[in-house]
MOPAC internal coordinates of N, CA, C and O (Angstrom, degrees):
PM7 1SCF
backbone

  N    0.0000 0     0.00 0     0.00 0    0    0    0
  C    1.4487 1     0.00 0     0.00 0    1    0    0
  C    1.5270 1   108.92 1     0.00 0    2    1    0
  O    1.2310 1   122.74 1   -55.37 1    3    2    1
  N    1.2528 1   112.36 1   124.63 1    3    2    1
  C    1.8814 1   122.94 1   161.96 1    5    3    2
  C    1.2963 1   114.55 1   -49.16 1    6    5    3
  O    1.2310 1   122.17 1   -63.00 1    7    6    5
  N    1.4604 1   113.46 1   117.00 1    7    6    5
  C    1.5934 1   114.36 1   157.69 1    9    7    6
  C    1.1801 1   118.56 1   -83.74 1   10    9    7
  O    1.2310 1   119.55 1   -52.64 1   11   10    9
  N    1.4884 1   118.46 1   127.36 1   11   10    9
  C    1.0588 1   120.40 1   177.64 1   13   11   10
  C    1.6685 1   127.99 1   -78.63 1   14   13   11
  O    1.2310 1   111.92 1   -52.06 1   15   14   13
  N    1.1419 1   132.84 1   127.94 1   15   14   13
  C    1.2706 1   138.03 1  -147.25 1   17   15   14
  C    1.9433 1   108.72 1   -64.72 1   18   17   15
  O    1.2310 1   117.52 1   -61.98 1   19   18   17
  N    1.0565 1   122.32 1   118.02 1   19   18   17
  C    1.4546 1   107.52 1  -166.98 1   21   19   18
  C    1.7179 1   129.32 1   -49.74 1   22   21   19
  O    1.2310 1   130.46 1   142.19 1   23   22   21
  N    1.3426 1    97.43 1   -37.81 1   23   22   21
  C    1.9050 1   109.13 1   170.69 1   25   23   22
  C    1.4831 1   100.03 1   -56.26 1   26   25   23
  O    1.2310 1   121.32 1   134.41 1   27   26   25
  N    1.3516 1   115.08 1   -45.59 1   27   26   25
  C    1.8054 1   113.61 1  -170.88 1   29   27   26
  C    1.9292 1    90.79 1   -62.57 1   30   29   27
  O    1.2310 1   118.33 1    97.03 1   31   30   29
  N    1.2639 1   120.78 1   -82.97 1   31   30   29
  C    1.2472 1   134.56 1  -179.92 1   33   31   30
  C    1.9473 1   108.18 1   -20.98 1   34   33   31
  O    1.2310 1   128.68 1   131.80 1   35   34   33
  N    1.4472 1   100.88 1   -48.20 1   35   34   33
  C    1.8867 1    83.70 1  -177.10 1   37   35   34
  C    1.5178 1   105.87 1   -76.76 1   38   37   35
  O    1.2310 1   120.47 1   147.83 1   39   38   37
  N    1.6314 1   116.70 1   -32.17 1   39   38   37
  C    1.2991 1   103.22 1   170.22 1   41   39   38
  C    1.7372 1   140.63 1   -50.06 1   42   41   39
  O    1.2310 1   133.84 1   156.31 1   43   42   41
  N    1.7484 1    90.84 1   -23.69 1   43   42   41
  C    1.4149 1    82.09 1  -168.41 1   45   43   42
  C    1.7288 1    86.71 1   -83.23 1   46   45   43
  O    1.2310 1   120.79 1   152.34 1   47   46   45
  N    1.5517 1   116.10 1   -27.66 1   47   46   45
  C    1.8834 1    89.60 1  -174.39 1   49   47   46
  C    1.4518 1   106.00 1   -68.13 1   50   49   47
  O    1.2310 1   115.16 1   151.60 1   51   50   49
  N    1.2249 1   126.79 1   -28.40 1   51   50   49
  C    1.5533 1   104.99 1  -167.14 1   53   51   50
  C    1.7776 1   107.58 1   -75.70 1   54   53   51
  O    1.2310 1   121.38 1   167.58 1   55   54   53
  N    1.7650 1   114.96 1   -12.42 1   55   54   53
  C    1.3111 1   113.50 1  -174.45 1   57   55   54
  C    1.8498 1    95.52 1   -72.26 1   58   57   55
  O    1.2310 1   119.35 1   146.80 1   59   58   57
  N    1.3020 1   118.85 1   -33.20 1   59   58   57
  C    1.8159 1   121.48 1  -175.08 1   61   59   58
  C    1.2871 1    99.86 1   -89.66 1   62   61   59
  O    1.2310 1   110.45 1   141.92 1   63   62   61
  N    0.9979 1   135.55 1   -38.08 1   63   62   61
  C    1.7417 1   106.47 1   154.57 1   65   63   62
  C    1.3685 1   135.70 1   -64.83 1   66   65   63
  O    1.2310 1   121.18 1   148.94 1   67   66   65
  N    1.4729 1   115.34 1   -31.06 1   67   66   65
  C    1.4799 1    95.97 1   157.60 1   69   67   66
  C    1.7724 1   127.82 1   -58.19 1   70   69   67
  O    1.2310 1   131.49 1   146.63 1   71   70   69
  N    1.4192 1    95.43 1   -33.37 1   71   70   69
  C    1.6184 1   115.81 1  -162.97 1   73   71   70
  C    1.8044 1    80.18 1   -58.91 1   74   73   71
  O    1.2310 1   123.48 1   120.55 1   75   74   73
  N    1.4869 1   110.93 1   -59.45 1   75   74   73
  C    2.0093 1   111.56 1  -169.03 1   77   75   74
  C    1.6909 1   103.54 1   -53.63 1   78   77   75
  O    1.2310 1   116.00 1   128.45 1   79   78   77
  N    1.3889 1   125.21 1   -51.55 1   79   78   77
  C    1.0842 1   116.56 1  -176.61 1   81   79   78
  C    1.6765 1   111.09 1   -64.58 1   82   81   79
  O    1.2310 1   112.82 1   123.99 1   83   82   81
  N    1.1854 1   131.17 1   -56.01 1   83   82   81
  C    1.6588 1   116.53 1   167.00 1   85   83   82
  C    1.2961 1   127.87 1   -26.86 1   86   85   83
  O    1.2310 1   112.51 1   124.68 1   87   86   85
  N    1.0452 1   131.75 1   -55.32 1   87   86   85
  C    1.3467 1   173.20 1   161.67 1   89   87   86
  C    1.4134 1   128.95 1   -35.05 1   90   89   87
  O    1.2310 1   119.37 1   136.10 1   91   90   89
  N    1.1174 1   118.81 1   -43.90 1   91   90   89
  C    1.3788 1   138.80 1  -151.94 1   93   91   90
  C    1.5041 1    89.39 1  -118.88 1   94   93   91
  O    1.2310 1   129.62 1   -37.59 1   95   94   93
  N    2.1138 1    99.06 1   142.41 1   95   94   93
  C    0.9404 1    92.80 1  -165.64 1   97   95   94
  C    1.8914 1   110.03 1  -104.08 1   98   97   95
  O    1.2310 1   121.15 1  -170.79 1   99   98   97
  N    1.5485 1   115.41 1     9.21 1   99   98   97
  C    1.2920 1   125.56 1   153.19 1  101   99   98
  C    1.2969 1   116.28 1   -23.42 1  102  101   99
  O    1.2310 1   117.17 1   -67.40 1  103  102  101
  N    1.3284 1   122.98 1   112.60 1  103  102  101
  C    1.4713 1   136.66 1   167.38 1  105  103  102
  C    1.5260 1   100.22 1   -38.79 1  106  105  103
  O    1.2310 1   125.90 1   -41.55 1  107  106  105
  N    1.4018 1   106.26 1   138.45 1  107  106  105
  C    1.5706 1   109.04 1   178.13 1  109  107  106
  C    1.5783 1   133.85 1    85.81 1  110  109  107
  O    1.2310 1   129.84 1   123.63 1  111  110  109
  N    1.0388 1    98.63 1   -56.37 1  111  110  109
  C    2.0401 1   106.23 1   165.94 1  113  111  110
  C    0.8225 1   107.59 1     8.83 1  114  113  111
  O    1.2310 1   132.40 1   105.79 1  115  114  113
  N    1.8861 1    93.65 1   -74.21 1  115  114  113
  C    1.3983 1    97.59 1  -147.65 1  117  115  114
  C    1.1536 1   147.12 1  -123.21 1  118  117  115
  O    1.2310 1   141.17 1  -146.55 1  119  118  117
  N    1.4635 1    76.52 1    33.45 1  119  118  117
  C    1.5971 1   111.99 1   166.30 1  121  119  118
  C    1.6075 1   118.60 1   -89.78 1  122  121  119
  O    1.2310 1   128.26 1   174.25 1  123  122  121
  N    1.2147 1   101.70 1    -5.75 1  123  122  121
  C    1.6412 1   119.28 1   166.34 1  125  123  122
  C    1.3514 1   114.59 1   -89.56 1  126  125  123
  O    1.2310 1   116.54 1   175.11 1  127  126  125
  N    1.4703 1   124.17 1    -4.89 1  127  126  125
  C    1.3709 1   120.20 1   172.28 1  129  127  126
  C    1.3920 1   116.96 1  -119.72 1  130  129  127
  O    1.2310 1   128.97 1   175.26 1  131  130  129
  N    1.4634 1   100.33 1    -4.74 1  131  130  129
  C    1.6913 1   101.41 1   176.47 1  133  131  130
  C    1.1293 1   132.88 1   -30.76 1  134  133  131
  O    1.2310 1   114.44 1   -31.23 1  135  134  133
  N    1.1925 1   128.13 1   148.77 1  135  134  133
  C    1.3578 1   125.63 1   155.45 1  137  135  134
  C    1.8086 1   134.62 1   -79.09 1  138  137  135
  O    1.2310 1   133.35 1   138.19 1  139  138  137
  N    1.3169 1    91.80 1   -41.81 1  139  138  137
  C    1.6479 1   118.58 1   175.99 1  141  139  138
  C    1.5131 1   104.99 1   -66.64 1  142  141  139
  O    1.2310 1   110.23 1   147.67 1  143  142  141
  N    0.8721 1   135.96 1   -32.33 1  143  142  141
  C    1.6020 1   144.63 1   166.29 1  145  143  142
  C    1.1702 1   115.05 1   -53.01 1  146  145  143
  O    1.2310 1   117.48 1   -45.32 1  147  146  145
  N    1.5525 1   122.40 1   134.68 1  147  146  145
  C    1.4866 1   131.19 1   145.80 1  149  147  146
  C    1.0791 1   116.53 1   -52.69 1  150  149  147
  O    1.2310 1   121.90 1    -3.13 1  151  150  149
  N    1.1127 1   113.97 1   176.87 1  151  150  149
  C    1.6794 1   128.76 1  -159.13 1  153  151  150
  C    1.7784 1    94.07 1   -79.02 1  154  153  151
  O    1.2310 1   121.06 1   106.22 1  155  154  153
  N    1.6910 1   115.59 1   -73.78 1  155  154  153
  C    0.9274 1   142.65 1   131.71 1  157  155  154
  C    1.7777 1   111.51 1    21.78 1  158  157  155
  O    1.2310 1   118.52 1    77.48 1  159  158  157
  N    1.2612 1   120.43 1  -102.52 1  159  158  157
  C    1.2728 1   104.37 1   168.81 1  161  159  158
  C    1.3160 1   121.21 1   -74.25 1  162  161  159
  O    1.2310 1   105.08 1   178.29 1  163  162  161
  N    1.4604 1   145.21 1    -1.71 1  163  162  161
  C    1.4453 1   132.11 1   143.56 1  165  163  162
  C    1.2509 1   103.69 1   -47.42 1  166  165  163
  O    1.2310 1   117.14 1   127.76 1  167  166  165
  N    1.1988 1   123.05 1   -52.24 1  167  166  165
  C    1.9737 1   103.80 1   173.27 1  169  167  166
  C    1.5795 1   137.04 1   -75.48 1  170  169  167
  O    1.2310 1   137.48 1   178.23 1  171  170  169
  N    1.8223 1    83.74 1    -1.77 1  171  170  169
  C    2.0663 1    75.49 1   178.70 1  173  171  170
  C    1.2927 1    84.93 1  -112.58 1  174  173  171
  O    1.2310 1   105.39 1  -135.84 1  175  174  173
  N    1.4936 1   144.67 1    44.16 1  175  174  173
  C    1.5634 1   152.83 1  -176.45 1  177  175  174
  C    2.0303 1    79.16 1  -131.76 1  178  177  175
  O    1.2310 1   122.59 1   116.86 1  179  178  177
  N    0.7990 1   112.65 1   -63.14 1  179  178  177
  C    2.1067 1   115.78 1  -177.02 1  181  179  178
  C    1.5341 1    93.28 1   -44.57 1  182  181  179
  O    1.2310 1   129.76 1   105.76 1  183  182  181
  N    1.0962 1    98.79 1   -74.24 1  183  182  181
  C    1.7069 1   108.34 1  -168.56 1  185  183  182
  C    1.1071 1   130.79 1   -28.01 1  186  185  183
  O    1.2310 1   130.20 1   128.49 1  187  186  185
  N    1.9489 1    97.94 1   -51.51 1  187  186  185
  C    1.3211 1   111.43 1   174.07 1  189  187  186
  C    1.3336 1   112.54 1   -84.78 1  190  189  187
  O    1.2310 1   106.34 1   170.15 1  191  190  189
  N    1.2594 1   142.99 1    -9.85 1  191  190  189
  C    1.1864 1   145.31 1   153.82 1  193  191  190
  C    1.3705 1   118.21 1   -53.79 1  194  193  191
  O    1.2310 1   125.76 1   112.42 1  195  194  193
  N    1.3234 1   106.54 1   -67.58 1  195  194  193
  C    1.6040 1   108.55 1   167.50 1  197  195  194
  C    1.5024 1   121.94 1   -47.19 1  198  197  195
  O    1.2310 1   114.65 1   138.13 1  199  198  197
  N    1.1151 1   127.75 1   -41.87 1  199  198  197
  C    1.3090 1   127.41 1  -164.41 1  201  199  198
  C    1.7511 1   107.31 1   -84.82 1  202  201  199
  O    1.2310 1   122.06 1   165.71 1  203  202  201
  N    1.8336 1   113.66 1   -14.29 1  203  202  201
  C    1.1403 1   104.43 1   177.24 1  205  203  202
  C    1.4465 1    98.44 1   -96.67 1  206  205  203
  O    1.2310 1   108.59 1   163.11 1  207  206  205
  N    1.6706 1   138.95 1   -16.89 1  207  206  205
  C    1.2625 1   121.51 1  -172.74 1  209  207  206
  C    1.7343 1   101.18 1   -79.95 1  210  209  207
  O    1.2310 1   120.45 1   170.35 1  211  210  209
  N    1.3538 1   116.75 1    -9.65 1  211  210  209
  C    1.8909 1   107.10 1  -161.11 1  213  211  210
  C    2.0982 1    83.29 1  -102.26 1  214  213  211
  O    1.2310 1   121.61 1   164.26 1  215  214  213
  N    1.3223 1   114.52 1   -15.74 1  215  214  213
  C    1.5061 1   102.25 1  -177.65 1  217  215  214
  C    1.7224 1   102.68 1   -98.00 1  218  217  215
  O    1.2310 1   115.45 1   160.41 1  219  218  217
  N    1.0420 1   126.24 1   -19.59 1  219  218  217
  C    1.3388 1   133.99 1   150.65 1  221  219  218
  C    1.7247 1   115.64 1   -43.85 1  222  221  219
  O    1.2310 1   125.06 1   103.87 1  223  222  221
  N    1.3120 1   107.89 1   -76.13 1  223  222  221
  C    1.9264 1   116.59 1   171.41 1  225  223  222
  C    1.6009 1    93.64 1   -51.50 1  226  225  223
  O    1.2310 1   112.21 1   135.07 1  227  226  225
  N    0.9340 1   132.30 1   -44.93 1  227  226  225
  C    1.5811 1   123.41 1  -147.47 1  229  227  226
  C    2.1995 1   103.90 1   -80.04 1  230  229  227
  O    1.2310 1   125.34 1   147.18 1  231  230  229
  N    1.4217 1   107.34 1   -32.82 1  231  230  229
  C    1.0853 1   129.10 1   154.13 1  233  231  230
  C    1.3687 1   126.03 1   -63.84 1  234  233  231
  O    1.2310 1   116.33 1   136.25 1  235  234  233
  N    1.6490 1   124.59 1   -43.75 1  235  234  233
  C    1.2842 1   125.45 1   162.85 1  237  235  234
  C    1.7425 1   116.90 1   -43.05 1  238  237  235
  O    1.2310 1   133.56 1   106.06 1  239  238  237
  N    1.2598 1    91.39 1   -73.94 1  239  238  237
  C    1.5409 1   113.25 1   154.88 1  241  239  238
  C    1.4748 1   118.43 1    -1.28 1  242  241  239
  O    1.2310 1   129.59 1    95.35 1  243  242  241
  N    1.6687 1    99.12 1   -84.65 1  243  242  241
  C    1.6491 1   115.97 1  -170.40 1  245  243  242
  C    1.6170 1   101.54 1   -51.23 1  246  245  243
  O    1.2310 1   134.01 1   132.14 1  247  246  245
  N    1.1304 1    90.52 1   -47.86 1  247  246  245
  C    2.0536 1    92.56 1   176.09 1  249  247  246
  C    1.3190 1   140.27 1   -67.52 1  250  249  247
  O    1.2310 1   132.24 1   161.35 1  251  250  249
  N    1.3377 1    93.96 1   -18.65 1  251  250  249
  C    1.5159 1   106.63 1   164.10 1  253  251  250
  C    1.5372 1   121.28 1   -80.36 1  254  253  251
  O    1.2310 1   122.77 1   152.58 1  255  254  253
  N    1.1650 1   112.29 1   -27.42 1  255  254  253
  C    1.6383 1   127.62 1  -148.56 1  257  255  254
  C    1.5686 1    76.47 1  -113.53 1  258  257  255
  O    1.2310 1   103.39 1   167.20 1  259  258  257
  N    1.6378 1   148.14 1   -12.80 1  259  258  257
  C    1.2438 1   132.86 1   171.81 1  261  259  258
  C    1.8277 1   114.25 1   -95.09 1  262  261  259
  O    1.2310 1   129.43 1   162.18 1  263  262  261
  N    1.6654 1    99.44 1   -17.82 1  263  262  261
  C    1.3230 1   113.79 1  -177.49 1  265  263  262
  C    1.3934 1   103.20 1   -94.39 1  266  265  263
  O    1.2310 1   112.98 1   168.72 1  267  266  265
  N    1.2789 1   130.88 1   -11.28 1  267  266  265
  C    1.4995 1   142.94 1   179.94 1  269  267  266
  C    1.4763 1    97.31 1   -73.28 1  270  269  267
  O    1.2310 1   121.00 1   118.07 1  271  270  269
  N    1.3481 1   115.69 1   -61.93 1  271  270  269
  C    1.8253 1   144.86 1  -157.75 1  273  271  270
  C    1.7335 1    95.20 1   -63.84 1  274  273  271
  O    1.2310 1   126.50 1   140.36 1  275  274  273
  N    1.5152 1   105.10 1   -39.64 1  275  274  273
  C    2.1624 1   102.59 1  -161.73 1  277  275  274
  C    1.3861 1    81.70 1  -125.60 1  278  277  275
  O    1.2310 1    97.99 1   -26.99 1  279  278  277
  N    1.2814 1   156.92 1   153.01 1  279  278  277
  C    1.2743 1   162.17 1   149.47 1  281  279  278
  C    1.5689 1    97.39 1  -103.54 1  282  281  279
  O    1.2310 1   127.86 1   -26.79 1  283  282  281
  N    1.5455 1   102.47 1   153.21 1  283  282  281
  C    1.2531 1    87.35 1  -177.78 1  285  283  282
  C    2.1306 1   102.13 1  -116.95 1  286  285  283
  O    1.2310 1   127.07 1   -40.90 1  287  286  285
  N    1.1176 1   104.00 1   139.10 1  287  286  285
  C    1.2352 1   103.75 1  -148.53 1  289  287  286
  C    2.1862 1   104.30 1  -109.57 1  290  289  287
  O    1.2310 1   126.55 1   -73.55 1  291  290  289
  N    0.7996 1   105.01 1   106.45 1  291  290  289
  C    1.5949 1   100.43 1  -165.05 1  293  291  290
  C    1.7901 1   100.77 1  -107.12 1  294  293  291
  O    1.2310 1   135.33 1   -38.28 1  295  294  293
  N    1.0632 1    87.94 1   141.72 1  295  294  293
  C    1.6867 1    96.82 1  -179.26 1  297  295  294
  C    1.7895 1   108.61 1  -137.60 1  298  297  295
  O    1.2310 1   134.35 1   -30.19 1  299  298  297
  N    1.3230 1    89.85 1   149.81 1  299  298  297
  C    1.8445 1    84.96 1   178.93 1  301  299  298
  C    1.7419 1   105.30 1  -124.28 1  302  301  299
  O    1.2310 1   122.31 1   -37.89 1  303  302  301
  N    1.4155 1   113.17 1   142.11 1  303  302  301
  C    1.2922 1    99.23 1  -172.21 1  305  303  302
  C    1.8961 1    93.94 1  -139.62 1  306  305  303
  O    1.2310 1   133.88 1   -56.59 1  307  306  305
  N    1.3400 1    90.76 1   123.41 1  307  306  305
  C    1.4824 1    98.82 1   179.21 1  309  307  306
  C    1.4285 1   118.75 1   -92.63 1  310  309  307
  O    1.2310 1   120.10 1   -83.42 1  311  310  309
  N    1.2191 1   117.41 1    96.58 1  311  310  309
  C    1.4186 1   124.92 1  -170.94 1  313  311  310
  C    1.9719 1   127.09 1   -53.71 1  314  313  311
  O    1.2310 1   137.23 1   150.43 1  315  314  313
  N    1.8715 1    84.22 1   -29.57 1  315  314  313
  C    1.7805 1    92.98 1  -172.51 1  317  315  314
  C    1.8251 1    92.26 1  -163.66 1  318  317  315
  O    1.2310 1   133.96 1   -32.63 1  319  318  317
  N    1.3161 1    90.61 1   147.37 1  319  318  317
  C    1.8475 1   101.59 1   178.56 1  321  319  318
  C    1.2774 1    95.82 1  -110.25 1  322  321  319
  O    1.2310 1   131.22 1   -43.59 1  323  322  321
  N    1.7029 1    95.94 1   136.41 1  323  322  321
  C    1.4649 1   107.31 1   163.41 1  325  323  322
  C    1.3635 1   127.50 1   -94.60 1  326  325  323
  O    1.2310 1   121.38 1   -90.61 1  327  326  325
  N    1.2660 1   114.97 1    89.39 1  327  326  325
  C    1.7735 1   127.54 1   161.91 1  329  327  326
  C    1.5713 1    92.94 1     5.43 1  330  329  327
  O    1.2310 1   123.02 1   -58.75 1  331  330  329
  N    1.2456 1   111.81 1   121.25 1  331  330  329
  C    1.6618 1   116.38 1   145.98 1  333  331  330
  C    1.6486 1    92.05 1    68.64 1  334  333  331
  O    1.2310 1   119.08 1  -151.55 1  335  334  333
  N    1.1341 1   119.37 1    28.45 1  335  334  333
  C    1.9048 1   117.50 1   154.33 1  337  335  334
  C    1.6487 1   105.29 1   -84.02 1  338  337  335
  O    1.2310 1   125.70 1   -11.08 1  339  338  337
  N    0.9168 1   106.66 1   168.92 1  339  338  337
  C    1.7767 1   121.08 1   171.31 1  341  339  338
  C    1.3278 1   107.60 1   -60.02 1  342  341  339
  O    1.2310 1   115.10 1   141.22 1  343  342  341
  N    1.6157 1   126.89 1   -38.78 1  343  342  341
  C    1.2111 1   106.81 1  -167.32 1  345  343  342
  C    1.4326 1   101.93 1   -80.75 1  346  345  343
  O    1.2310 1   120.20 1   148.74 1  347  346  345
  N    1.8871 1   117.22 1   -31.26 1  347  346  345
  C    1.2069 1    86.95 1  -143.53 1  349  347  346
  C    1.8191 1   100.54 1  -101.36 1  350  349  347
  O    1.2310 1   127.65 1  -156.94 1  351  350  349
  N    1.8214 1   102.89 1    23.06 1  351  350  349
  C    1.6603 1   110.69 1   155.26 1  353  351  350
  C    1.5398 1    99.30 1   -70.05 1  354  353  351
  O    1.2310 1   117.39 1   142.54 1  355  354  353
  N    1.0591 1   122.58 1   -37.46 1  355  354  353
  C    1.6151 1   114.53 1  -163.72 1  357  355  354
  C    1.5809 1    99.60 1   -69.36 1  358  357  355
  O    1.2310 1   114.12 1   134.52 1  359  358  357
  N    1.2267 1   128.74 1   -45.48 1  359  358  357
  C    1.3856 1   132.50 1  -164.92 1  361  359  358
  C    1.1431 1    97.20 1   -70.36 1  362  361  359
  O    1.2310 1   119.95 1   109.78 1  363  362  361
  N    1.2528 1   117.71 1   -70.22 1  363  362  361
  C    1.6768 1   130.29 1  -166.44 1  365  363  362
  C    1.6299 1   127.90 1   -67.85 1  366  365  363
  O    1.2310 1   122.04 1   169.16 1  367  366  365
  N    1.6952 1   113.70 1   -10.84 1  367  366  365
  C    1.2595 1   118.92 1   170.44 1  369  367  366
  C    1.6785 1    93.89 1    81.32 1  370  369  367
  O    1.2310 1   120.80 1   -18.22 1  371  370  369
  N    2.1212 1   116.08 1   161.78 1  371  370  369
  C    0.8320 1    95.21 1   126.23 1  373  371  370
  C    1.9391 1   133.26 1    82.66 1  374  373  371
  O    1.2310 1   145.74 1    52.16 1  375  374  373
  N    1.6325 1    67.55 1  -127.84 1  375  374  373
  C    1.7444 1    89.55 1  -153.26 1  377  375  374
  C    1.3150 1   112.10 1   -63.48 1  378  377  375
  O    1.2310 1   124.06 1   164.32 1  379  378  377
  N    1.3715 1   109.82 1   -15.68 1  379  378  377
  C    1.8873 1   132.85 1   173.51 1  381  379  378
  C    1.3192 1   112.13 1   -98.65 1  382  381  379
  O    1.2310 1   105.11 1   169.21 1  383  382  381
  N    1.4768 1   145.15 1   -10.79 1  383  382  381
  C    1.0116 1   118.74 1   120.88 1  385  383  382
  C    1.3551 1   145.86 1   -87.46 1  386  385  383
  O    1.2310 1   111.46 1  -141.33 1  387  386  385
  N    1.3643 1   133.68 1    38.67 1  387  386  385
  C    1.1892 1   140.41 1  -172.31 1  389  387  386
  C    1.7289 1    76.15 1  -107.94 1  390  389  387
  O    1.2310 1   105.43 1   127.42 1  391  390  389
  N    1.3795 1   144.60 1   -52.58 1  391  390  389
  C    1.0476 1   137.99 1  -144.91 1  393  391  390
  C    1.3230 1   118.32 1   -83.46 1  394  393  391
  O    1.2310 1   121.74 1   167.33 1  395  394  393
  N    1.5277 1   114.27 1   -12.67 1  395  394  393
  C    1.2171 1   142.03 1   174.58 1  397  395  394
  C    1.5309 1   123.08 1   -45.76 1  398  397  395
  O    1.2310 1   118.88 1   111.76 1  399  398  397
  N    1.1756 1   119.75 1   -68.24 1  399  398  397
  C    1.2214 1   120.39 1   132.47 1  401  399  398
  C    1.5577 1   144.10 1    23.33 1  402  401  399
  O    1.2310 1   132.33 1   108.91 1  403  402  401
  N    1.2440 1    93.79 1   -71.09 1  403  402  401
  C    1.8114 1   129.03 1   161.63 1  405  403  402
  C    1.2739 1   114.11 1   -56.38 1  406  405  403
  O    1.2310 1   121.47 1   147.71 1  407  406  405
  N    1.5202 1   114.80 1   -32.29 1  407  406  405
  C    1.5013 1   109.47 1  -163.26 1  409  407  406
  C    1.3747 1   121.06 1   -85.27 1  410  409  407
  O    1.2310 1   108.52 1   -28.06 1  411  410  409
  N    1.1500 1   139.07 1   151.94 1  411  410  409
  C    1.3909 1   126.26 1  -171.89 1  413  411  410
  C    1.7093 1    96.29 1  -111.82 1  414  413  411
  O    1.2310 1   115.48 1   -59.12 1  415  414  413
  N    1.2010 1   126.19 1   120.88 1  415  414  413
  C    1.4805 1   134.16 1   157.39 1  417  415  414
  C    1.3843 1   117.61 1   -47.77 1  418  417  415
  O    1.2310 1   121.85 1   131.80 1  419  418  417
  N    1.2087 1   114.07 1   -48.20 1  419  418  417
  C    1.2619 1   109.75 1  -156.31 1  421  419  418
  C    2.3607 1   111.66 1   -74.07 1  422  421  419
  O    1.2310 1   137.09 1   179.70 1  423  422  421
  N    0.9020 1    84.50 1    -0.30 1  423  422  421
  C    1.4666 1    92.70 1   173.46 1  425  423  422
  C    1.3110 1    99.66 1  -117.36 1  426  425  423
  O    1.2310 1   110.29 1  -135.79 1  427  426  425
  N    1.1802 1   135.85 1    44.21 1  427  426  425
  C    1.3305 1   119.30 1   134.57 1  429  427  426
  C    1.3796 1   123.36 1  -116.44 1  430  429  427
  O    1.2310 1   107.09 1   -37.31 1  431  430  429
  N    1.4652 1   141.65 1   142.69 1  431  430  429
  C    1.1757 1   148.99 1  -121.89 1  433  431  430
  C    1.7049 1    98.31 1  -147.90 1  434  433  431
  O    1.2310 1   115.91 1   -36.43 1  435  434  433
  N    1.4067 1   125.37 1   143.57 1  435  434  433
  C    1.3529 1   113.19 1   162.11 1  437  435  434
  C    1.4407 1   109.90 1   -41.29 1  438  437  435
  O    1.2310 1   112.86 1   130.47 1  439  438  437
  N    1.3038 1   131.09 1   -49.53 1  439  438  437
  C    1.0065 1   114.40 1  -161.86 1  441  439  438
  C    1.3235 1   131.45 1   -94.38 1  442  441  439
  O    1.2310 1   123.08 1  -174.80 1  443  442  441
  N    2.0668 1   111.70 1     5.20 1  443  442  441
  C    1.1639 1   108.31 1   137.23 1  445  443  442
  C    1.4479 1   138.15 1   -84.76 1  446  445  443
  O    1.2310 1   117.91 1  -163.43 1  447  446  445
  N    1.3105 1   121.58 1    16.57 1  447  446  445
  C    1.0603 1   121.42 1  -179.11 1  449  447  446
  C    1.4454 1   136.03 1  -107.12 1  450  449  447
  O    1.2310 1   120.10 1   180.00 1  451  450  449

């Protein structure tokens, strides 16, 4: 197998990172590869790029490691079944929806339910 010569090898990554920064639709890029730009703000366009992708991770982070610490724990608690609802045809087979029918909607209330 050919080794490829290392000067050839960084060129082609720095040629696909410019190509990603042109390209890409990340705020900023590509204003780090400009042409029309001074040197000058191509680097306070890096800077500020960099400093929002490491305060971005650094924020991911805090939130993970705070959602790690408290989990958040959800529970559902069904207080009363409604005769002839969807779920409880699925549970009950059948014989609970034939009875369905019978039921009148209009008298039930959030707060009978």
């Amino acid at each position: 197998m050919r080794r490829v010569p290392d000067k050839q090898q960084s060129s082609f990554c720095v040629n696909k990172l410019v190509q990603f920064c042109k390209r890409t639709d990340l705020h900023g890029y590509k204003y780090i590869v400009m042409d029309e730009l001074t040197f000058a703000e191509r680097c306070c366009w890096a800077v500020c790029v960099t400093v929002s992708v490491i305060l971005a991770a650094y924020f991911v982070a805090c939130a993970y490691a705070w959602y790690a610490r408290n989990p958040i724990v959800t529970r559902f608690v069904v207080e009363r079944q409604i005769r002839g609802s969807a779920v409880g045809c699925m549970l009950h087979g059948n014989a609970c929806c034939r009875q369905a029918s019978t039921i009148d909607f209009r008298e039930l209330t959030p707060h009978t339910i």
